[in-house]
N, C-alpha and C positions, 0 to 999 in steps of 0.2 A: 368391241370398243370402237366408237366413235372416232375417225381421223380428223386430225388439228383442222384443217379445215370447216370442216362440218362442225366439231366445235364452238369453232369459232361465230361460224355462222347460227348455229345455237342461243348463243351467248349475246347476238348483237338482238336489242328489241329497239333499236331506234323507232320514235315517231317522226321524224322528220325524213325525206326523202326526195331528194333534187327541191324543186321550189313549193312541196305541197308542205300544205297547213294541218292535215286532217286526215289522209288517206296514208296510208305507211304499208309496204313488204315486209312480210319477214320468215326466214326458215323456221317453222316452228317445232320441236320434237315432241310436241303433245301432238299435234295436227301433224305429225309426219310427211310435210311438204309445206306448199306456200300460203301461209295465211296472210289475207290482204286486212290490214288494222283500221279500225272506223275510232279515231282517237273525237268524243264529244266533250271530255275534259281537257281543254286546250289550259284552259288558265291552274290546273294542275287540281280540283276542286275535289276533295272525296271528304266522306264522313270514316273512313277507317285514316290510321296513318302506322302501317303493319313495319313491324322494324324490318322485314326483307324487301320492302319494295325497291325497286331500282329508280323510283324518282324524286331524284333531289331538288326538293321544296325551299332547299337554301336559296335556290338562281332564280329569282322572278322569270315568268315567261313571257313572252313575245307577243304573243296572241292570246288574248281572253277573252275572243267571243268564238263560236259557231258562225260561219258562214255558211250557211245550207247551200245554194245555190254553188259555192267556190267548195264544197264537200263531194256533192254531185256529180259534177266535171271531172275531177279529181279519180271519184272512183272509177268511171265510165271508162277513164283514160287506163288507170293500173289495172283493169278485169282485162281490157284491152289489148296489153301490154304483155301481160299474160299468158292472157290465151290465144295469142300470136307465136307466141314464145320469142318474142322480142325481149322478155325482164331478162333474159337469162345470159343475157349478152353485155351487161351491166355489171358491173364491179358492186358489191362483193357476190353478187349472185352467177357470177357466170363460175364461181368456183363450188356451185350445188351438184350434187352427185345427179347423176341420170333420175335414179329411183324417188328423189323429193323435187325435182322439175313437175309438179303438177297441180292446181289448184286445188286447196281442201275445201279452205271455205273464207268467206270474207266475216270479222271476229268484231263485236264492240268491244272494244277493249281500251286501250289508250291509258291514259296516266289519273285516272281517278275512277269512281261510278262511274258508269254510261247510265244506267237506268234513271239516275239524277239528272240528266239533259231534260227541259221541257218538253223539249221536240224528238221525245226519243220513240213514240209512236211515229211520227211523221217519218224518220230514220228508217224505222225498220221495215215502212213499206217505200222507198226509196233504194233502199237493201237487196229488197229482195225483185224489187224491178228494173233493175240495172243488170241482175244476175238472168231471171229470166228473158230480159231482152237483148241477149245475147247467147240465147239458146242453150244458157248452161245451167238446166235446171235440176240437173242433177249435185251441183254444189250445195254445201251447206251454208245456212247462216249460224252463226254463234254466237248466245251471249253469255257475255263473261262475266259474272256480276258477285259482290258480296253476300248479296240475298236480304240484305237490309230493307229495301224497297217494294218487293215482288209484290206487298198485299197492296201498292197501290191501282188506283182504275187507268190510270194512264199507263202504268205499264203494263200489264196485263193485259191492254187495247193492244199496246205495241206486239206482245208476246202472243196473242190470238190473233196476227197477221201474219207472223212467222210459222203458225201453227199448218197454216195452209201450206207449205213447201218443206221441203230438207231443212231441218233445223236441231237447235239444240241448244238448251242453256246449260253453261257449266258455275255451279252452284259451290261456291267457297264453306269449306267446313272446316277450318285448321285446328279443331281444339276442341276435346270433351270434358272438360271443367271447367269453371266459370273464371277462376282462376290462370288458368296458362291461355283463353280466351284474352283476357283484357292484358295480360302482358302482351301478347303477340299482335294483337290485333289494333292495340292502344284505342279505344273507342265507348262514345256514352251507349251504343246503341247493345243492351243485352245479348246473350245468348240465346234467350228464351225465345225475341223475338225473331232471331236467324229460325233458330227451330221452329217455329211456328209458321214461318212462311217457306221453308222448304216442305213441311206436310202438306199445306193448301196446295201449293205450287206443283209439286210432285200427284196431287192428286188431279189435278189439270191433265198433267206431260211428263212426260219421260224427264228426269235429271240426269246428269253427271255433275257428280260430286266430287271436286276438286280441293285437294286438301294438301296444304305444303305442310311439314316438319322440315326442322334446324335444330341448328344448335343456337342458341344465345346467351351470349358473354360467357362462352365457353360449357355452356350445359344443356343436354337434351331432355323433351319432358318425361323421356321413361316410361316405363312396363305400365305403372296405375294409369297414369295419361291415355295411353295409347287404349286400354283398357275402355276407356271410358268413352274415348272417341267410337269403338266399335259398338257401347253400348249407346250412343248418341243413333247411329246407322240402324242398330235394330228397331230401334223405337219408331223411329219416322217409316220403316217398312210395317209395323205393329200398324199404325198410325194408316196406313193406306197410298202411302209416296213409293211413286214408280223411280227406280233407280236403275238405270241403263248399264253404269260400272262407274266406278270410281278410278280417279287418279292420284294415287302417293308421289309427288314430288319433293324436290327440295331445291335451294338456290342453284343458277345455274348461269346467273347473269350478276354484274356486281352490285352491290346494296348498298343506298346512303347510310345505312349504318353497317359500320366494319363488324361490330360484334353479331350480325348473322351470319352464319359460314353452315357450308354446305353438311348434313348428313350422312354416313356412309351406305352404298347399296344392299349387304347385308341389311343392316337395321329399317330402312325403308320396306323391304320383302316382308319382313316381320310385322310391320305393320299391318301392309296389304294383305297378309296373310289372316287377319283378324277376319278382313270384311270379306273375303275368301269364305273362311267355316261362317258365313251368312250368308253362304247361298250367290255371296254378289260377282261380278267381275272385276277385277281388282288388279290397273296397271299401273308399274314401277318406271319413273323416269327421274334415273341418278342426274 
């Protein structure tokens, strides 16, 4: 069990961080150490609006452009920072354990699509030349993405520059019915077409396939659900998509909506345990 601290530290995804706009720290327990956040949705912009997200669309934002050049700076300075080990001497990070003091990877991530940024080619080779020019080429880059977009050419541009160093897209799949899909995911853009560009995509590159359950307004999707998610998984392996391992998580940070509450870690196992008898790797993070 996780001590309150580390928790805690868990628990914070802040994108803001002293005076930057765009670059964010944070302990992440999927990346089991420091992932440095490349936030491209400043003005909060996504085409899903998942009820467990932690960002509330209530509060207008501050910032609603991309400043590439004021992004730049930004990260140069937190890789920096870093890999000095100067962050660690920082409130709340100087209370990370020994073992997660170390750089996993720097994440698009941030509070909408990243892969919706126009400039999100330009990014990821900005990404990944900030990393190696600082001789840390053994870091990963990561994208976080819905999978909404993947069969575009510009991303795709972006994701074939990433292709050349440590990298990884982690590829959202919360839902094997079309039905607990559009509950959870609240959004016009299909099932059909996540699926279909995590087969293309997957036949590119390795995925991880990142997948939350909950509970909402008091109720999980259950045994058929879950069922159907693992037959979602076989199909795209039928289908020819390289799958790396999968992540079963569940909340773990607070949600503008109250009616998402966390899953218990028995039932997550269970999950995992599906994609498991597929042959796949299959981590649980309560």
């Amino acid at each position: 069990m996780a001590s309150a601290d580390v928790r805690a530290l868990y628990a914070d995804h802040s994108r803001r961080w002293q005076d930057h706009r765009f670059v964010y720290p944070v302990i992440s327990r999927r990346s089991r150490g420091l992932s440095i956040g490349i936030n491209l949705n400043p003005d909060q912009g996504c085409n899903f609006d998942c009820v467990y997200c932690s960002v509330d669309r209530t509060v207008p934002s501050t910032v609603r452009e991309v400043d590439e050049a004021a992004l730049t700076e930004e990260l140069d300075c937190l890789i920096a920072l870093a890999d000095s080990g100067r962050l660690w001497e920082w409130p709340p990070f100087d209370a990370t354990p020994p073992a997660l003091r170390r750089i996993n990877d720097v994440a698009f991530s941030g509070d909408g699509e990243p892969t919706a940024y126009p400039g999100f080619s330009r990014m990821c080779a900005v990404a990944a030349g900030a990393l190696d020019g600082c001789g840390l080429t053994e870091v990963k880059t990561v994208v976080i993405t819905n999978a909404t977009l993947l069969d575009r050419p510009a991303v795709e541009s972006g994701l074939s520059i990433l292709d050349s160093r440590p990298s990884e897209i982690w590829a959202k799949l919360d839902a094997g019915s079309e039905a607990w899909y559009a509950t959870i995911e609240r959004t016009k853009v299909p099932l059909a077409k996540i699926l279909a560009n995590l087969r293309e995509c997957g036949r590119r590159r390795p995925l991880v396939i990142q997948s939350l359950f909950l509970r909402w307004q008091g109720a999980e999707a259950g045994a058929a659900e879950y069922d159907a998610w693992a037959d979602r998984l076989a199909w795209l392996l039928d289908q020819g998509a390289r799958i790396t391992r999968v992540q079963v998580y569940t909340t773990a940070r607070a949600t503008a909506e109250p009616a998402a509450t966390a899953l218990e870690p028995a039932i997550l196992e269970s999950i995992a345990d599906r994609a498991r008898r597929l042959g796949l790797t299959a981590e649980v993070f309560p």
